[in-house]
C-alpha positions, 0 to 999 in steps of 0.5 A, a space after each residue: 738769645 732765647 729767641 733764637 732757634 738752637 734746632 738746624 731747620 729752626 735756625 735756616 728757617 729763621 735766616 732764610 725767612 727773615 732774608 726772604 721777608 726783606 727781599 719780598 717787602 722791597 720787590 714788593 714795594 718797587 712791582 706796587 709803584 711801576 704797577 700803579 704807575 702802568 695802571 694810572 697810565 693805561 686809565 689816561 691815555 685813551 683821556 688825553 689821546 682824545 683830549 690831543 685828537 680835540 685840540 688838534 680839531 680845534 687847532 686847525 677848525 677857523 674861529 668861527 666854527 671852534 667853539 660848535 667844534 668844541 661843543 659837538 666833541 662833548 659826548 660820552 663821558 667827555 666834556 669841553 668847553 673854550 675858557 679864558 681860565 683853566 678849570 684846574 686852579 693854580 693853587 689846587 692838588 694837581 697831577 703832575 704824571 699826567 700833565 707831563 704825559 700831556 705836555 708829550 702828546 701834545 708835543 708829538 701831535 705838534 701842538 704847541 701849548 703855553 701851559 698845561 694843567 691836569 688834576 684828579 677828581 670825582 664827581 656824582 653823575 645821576 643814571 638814567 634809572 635808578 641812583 647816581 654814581 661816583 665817577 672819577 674825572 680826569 680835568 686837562 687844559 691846555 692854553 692856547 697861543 692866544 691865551 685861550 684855555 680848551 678844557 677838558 673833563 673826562 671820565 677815566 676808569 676807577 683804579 683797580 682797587 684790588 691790585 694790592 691784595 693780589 700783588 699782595 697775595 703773589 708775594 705771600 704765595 711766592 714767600 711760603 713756596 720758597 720757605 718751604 723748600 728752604 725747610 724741607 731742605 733743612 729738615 732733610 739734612 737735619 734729620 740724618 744729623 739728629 740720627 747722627 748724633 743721638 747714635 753717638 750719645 747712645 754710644 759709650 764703648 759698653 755696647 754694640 753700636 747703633 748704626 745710622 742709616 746713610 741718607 740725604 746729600 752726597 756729602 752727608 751720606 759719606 760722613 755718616 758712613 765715615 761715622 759707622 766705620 769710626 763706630 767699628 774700628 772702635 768697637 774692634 779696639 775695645 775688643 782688642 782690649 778685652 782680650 789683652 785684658 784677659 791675657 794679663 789677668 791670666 798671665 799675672 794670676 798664675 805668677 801670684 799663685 805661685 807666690 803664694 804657694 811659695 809664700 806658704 813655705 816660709 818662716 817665720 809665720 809673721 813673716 808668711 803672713 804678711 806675705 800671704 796678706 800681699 799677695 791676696 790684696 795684689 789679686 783682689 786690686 787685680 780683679 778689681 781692675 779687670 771688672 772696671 775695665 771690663 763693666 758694660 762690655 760682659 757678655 751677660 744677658 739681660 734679663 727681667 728679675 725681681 730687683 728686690 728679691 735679689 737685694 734681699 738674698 744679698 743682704 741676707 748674705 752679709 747678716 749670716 756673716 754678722 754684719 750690720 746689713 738692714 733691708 726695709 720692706 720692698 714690693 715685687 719689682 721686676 727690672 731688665 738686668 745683668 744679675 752678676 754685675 748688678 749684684 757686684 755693684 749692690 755688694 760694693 755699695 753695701 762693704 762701702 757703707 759697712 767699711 766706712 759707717 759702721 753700718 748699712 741700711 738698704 731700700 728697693 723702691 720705685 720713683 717716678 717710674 724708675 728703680 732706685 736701690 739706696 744703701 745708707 749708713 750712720 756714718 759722718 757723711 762727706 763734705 760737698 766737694 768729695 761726693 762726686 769725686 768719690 766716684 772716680 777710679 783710685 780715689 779713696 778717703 783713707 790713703 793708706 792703701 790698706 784693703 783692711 781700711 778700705 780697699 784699692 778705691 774701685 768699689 765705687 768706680 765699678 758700681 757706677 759703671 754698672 749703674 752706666 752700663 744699664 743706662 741709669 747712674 749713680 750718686 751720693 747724698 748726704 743725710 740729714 740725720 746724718 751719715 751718706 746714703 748711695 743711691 743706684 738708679 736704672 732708667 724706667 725704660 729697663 722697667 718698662 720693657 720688663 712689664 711687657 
């Protein structure tokens, strides 16, 4: 799902946000009820305590002096009256929580009542100066043995109208507070991991490797240190590499100058030839090989030159040999490079475009803050298939294996690990007009670095 964060903090922040979400509304919703119900019980019982303290009077009060009784208990804010009807109607909204905390004190007080009733009101009652107010009124009766109701009308304490805004604002508070130590924790384990793994995308056995610095949990410290060791027994492995590299190519090329020493001295010359013709194209595939293998890992050091000048000094090469090599104007261009290995790509991509089009066309340019070298020729292109396959190592169009048609199929491997080693890329087109078009890029941040 769009949605759904791809990031760690993101995907915790969601999980932990939601799941913290539906526990907050239920603790919510259940501390909202018990508090109102504490809030509506404290409001009543000093009502009904002294509701119970005048049916008591009353109770024990003889008939004649029960109805003064009842009339000298009605002040401040507390009215009763002996009724032979409740003033709470059978048919009205009444209050069920307070009849039965009625019923109990009653019950504890050891009066007995034939029935209970309690309801809810509000009532405007004029000040003594200035304008009424609304007041709410508790109304209780209680019916007596003889069928005689005592009611009662008694002012309460308004509900605390704010107690869900401040209930409200404590779970919001806990909410954000557990939430963000849930992120913060997220986000510290994120960001070792995010060090971790653009390491190991900028790490592709060409170059000395980052090392990450070990941090956050215990357990995310050891795997970090794991993957700096992992960096350096690979390092040490490419290492090896090379130098077993070197070994072979030394140790084979000493064999093969000495066959073509020997080669030298054979008749008939046909037959020298061919040999002769071998032997070289065995040295060449052999020099081929050690350059791909060994692209990236050179020594060479990098430094700013003028991309288009040194284009331009190669292409003047392959003109004084007579060869159809073209190169459109190009202004000044200053690129961080290897000069050695940038120039072996540019002459492979230049032979190829030689070899297989029957000519070839160079441009330096700059797009979009990058370096792009296009070598073009007029042949018949390739199929969409073949462009991207083209590029791997051995792969050759022309499957005879003969240099004079095409070489050993390394052209265009070792040109793109150039293009990789410099941390840009390398990729055919086919041309409109017709014919392939090579186009070598190196990132804008080897330009930018030059421009400093």
């Amino acid at each position: 799902m769009k949605l759904v964060p791809r990031s760690l903090p993101g995907q915790m922040a969601l999980l932990l946000g939601l799941a913290l979400l539906v526990a907050q509304l239920a603790n919510f919703t259940l501390i909202l009820n018990e508090r109102q119900k504490l809030s509506l019980a404290q409001n009543q019982g000093p009502a009904i305590t002294r509701f119970v303290s005048t049916a008591a009077d009353v109770r024990q009060a003889v008939p004649e002096f029960r109805t003064i009784l009842v009339e000298g208990s009605s002040r401040r804010g507390a009215r009763f009256s002996l009724d032979a009807q409740s003033l709470v109607a059978t048919g009205s909204d009444r209050d069920q929580g307070a009849e039965s905390r009625l019923r109990s004190a009653l019950k504890e007080a050891g009066i007995s009542a034939r029935d209970v009733r309690a309801a809810l009101t509000t009532e405007r009652r004029q000040a003594r100066h200035g304008a009424g107010a609304t007041v709410r009124v508790i109304v209780l009766s209680a019916q007596e043995p003889n069928g005689t109701w005592l009611n009662g009308r008694l002012l309460t304490p308004r509900t605390d109208r704010w107690l869900s805004a401040r209930l409200g604002a404590a779970t919001l508070l806990l909410y954000l507070i557990v939430l963000g130590a849930s992120l913060f924790i997220a986000l510290r384990l994120a960001q070792p991991l995010a060090d971790l793994a653009a390491a190991a995308e900028r790490f592709q056995g060409r170059s000395l490797p980052d090392r990450v610095e070990a941090r956050g949990p215990a357990d995310l410290r050891r795997a970090i240190e794991a993957f700096n060791a992992m960096n350096a027994r690979i390092v040490s492995l490419l290492d090896e590499k090379d130098t077993m590299l070197g070994a072979i190519g030394h140790d084979l090329r000493t064999p093969l100058a000495s066959l073509r020493i020997r080669a030298e001295n054979i008749e008939p010359v046909d037959e020298r030839d061919r040999m002769v013709a071998t032997i070289e194209q065995m040295a060449a595939m052999l020099e081929d090989i050690l350059i791909l293998a060994r692209t990236g890992r050179a020594r060479e050091t990098t430094r700013g030159m003028d991309l288009a000048a040194l284009t331009d000094a190669l292409v003047e090469e392959y003109r004084e040999l007579g060869q159809p090599v073209e190169m459109s104007p190009a202004k000044r261009l200053v690129v961080e490079l290897q000069p050695n290995l940038i120039r072996r790509a540019i002459r492979n991509l230049i032979e190829n475009a030689v070899t297989y089009g029957g000519s070839a066309t160079v441009r330096v340019e700059e797009r979009m803050g990058s370096a792009v070298i296009a070598v073009s020729d007029r042949g018949s292109g390739l199929a969409p298939e073949q462009l991207g396959t083209v590029l791997d190592p051995f792969r050759r169009l022309e499957g005879s294996r003969n240099r004079e048609t095409g070489g050993s199929g390394l052209g265009l491997a070792i040109a793109r690990a150039v293009a990789e080693s410099h941390g840009g890329s390398l990729r055919l087109e086919n041309r409109g007009e017709g014919g392939l078009v090579a186009l070598l890029q190196l990132p804008v941040a080897a330009i930018a670095r030059a421009k400093r």
